[in-house]
Steps between C-alpha positions, in 0.01 A plus 500: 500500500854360450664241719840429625624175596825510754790282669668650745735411804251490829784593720586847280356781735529740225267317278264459746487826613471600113193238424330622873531890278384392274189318636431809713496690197215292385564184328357194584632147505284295252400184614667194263214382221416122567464309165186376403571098438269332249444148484793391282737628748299377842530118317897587390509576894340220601690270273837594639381490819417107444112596607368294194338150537543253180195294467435172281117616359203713591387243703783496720493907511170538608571243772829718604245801473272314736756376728668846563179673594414273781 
């Protein structure tokens, strides 16, 4: 099945009454695909986001880890 990707004025009656043909005519409007994100880019995310914490040792992570679940 082949796809076609469009830009088109909203306000043009003309293509809207050519895309409502053409939908009547049977095509469907295909829904856009979501990317999968792995964990590489969830971390990327969350590092420009400033969601990291910076922590001096394993000690002092597990007692952040500790901390945020009370």
């Amino acid at each position: 099945m082949a796809s076609i990707t469009l830009e088109y004025d909203g306000r043009n009656m003309a293509i809207k009454k050519a895309l409502d043909l053409i939908l009547y005519l049977g095509a469907r409007v295909a829904q856009p695909k979501t990317k999968k994100t792995n964990a590489l880019d969830e971390a990327l995310l969350e590092v420009e986001k400033g969601e990291i914490v910076k922590c001096s040792g394993v000690d002092d992570m597990f007692n952040r880890l500790e901390n945020s679940c009370l």
